[in-house]
C-alpha positions in Angstrom: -62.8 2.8 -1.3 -59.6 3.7 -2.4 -57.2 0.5 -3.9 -53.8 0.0 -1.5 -50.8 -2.0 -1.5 -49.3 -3.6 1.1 -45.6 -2.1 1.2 -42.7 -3.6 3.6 -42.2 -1.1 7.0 -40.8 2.0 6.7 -38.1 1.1 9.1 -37.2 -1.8 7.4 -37.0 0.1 3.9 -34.2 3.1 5.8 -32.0 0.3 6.6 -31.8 -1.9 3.7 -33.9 -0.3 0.5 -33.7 3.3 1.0 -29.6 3.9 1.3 -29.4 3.2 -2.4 -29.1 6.0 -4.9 -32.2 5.1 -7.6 -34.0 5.1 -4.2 -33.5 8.5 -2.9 -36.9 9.7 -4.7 -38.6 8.1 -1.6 -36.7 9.7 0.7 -36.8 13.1 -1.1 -40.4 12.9 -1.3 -41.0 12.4 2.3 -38.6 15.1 3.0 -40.0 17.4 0.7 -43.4 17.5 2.0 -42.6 17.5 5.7 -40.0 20.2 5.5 -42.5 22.5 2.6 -39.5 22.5 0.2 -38.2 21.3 -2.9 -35.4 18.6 -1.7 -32.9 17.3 -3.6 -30.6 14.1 -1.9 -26.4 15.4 -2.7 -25.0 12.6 -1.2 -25.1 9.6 1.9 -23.4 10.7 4.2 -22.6 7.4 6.4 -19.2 5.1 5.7 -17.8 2.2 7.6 -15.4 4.5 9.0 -17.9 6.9 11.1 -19.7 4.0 12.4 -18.7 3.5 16.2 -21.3 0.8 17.0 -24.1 -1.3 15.4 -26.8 0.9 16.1 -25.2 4.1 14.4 -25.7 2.0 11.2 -28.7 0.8 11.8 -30.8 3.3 13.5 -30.5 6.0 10.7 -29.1 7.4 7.7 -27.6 11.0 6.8 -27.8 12.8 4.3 -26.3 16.0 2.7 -29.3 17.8 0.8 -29.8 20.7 -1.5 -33.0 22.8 -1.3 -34.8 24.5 -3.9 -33.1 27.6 -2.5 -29.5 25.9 -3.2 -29.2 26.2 0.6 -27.2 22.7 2.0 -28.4 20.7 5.4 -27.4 18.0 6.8 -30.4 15.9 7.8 -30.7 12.7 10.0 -34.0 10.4 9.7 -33.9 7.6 11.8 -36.5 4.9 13.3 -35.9 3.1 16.1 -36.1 2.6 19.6 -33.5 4.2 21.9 -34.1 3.7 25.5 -32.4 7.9 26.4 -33.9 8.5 23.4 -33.8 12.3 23.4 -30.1 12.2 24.6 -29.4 10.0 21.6 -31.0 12.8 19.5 -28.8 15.2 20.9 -25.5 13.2 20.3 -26.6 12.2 16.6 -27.2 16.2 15.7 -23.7 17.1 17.6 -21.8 14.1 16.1 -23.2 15.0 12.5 -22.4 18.7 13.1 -18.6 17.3 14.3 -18.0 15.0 11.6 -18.6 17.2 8.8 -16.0 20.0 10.1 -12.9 19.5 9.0 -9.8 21.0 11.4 -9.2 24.8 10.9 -12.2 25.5 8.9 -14.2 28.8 10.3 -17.1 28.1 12.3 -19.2 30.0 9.8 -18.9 26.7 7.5 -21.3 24.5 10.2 -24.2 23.4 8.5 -27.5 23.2 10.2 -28.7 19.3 10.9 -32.2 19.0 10.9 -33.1 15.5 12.6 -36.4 13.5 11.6 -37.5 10.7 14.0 -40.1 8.2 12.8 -41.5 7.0 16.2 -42.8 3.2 16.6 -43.3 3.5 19.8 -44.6 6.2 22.6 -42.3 9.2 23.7 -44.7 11.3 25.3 -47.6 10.9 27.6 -51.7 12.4 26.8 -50.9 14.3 24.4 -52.9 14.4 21.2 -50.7 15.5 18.7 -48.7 13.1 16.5 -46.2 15.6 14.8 -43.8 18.0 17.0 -41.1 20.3 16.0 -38.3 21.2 18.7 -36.2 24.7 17.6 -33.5 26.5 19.5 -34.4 30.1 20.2 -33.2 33.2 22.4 -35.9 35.3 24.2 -35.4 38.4 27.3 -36.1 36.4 30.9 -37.2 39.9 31.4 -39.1 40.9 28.4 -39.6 37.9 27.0 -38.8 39.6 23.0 -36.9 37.5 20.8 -33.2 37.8 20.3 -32.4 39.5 17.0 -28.8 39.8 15.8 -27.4 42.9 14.6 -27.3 43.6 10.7 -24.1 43.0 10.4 -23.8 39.6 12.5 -27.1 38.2 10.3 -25.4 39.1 7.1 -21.7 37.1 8.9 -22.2 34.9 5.7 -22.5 37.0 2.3 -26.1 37.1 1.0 -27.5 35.1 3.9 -29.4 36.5 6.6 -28.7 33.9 10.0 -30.4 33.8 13.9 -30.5 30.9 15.5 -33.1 28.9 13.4 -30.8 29.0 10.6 -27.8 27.8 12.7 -29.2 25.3 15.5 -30.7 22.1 14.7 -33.7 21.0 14.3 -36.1 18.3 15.2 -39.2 16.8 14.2 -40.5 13.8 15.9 -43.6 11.5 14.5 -45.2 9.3 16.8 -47.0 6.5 15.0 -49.2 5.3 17.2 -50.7 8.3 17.8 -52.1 9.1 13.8 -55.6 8.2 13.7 -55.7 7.7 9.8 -57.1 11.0 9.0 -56.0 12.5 5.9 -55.3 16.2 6.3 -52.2 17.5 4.5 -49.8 15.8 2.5 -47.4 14.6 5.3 -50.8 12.8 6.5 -50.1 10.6 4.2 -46.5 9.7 4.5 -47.6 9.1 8.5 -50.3 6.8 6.9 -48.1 5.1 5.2 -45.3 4.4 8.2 -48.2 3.1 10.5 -50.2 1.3 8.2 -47.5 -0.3 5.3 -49.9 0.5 3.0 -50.0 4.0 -0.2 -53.9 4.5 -1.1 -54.3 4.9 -5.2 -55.5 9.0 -4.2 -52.3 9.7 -2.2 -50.5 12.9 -4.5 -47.8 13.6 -1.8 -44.4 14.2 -3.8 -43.0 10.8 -5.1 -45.5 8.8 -2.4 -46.8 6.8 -5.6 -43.1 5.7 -6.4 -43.0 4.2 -2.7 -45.9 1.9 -3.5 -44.1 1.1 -6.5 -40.3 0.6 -5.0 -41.1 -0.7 -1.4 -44.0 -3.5 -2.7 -44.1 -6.6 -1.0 -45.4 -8.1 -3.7 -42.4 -7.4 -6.1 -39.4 -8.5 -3.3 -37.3 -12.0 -4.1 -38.1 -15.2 -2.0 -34.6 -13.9 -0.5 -35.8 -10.2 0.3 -38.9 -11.9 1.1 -37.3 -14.4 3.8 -35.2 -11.8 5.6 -38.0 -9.6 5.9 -40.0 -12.1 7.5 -37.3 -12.6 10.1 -37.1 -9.1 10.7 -40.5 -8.4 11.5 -40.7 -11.6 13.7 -37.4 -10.5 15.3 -39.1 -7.1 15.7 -41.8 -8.6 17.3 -39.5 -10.6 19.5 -38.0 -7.4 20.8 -41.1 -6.0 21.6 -42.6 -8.7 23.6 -39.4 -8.6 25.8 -39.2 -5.2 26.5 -42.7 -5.1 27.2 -42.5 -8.2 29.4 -39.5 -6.7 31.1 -41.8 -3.6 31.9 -44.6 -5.3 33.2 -42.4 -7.7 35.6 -40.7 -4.1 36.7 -44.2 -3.0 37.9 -45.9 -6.4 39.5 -42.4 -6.3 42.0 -43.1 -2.3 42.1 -46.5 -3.4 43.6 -45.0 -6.4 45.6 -42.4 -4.1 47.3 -45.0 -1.5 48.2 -47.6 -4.3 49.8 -44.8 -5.6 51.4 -43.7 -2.1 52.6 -47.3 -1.4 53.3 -48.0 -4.0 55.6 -44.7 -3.3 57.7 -45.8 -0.4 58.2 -49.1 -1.1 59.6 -47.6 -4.0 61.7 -45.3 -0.8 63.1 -48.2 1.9 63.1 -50.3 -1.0 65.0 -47.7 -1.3 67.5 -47.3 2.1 68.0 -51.2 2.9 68.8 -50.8 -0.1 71.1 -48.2 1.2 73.1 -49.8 4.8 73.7 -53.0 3.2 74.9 -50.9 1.1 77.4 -49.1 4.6 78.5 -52.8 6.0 78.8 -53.5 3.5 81.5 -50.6 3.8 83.5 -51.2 0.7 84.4 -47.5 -0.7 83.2 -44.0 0.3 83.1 -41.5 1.1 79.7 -40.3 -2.3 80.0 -43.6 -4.4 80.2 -44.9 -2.2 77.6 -41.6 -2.5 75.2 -42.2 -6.5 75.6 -45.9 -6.8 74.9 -45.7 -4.7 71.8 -42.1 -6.0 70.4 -41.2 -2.4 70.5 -37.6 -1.0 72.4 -37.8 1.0 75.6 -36.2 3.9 73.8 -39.4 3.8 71.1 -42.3 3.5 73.8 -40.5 6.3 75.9 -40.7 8.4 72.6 -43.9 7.9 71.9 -44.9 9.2 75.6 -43.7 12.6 75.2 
């Protein structure tokens, strides 16, 4: 069996290992091999100033990147929980996209934002798949073809040809949980690595080896060491109370619907009562409406 180390969470490592510049290897590796290109990290692109609460900080970092091309993104990798977590993906590509244009510039100077999520928990529901990729497209309601642009709109920038993948962002989304440990392709083992804290000795996946290296537990200070204790128990802590808050949201789910349940039998029970009274003919609206607890108004009803 192959040797492993045990390496301090992914998450953990975006928001307090990997901002720093002798550890953008990592983060070009993992890029690298998801996005099937040569990636080279320009710059990070967050500052104190940009930040407009806690979790902007926290949740993710952006970066400007070069590919092998000498084409420029702006990507956004982020892993966390969000409770609108699609809208949030939304505002962060928009915000990025904002940010980086500066007043009077022409629009043909927007970068494209491609937005990574590593997943801890569950966004969708059955489905198999643990890697998805979300593009904007155009295609005929009618015809269903794809929209094309003319020549001369895909050549708007000089020696670039554009449609809307090369201008609309785009996402890719990792669920976690959902990896069953099966090594297929390089980005297997980045996804290996994010669910199980752990870089087997075979791993060849760009720069995966200098994660073992760089994010080993064993190597951290008693200080590093303490705080990430506290994080994971903290992270733990979270867990437990959203997952307590759920299941207390469903036991008075069930509650209300007994409760509703019964009251409605108690009225349906009633209401079979009173039309077998109205069968006989044996007693009046009013008798009827006081042996059942129902009004005159509903025991007329229920004899038409």
């Amino acid at each position: 069996m192959s040797e492993t180390r045990t390496l301090v969470s992914f998450d953990w490592a975006i928001k307090n290992i990997l901002r720093d510049k002798a550890n953008y290897d990592v983060l070009e590796g993992f890029l690298s091999t998801l996005l099937d290109r040569d990636i080279r990290i320009l710059t990070l692109l967050e500052s104190e100033s940009n930040q407009e609460d806690a979790s902007d900080k926290f949740n993710r970092v952006d970066l400007s990147v070069e590919d092998e091309t000498g084409e420029i993104y702006i990507i956004e990798v982020q892993a966390g929980w969000e409770r609108y977590y699609l809208q949030r993906l939304l505002y962060g590509s928009s915000k990025l996209i904002v940010n980086r244009m500066q007043l009077g510039n022409s629009f043909a100077k927007v970068k494209k934002v491609i937005s990574v999520s590593i997943l801890y928990f569950l966004l969708g529901e059955g489905e198999n798949d643990y890697l998805y990729k979300g593009t904007t497209d155009f295609y005929g309601m009618n015809t269903r073809e794809r929209l094309r642009l003319k020549p001369r709109k895909r050549r708007a920038i000089v020696g670039r040809e554009i449609d809307a993948g090369t201008v609309f962002p785009e996402y890719y989304l990792i669920e976690v949980e959902r990896f069953h440990d099966i090594i297929n392709s390089g980005i297997d083992e980045w996804i290996y690595f994010f669910k199980n804290s752990e870089v087997r000795s075979d791993f060849r996946s760009k720069n995966i080896q200098a994660a073992a290296e760089k994010l080993d537990l064993l190597k951290m200070s008693q200080a590093e060491r303490r705080a990430y204790e506290k994080y994971l128990v903290n992270r733990a802590s979270e867990k437990d109370m959203i997952e307590s808050a759920y299941d207390e949201g469903i036991e008075k789910g069930i509650e209300k619907g007994l409760e509703k349940g019964i009251e409605q039998g108690v009225e349906r029970g009633r209401s079979d009562v009173a039309v077998n009274m109205l069968r006989m003919g044996l007693l009046t609206v009013d008798q009827i409406a006081q042996a059942t607890g129902l009004s005159e108004d509903e025991v007329r009803k229920l004899s038409v």
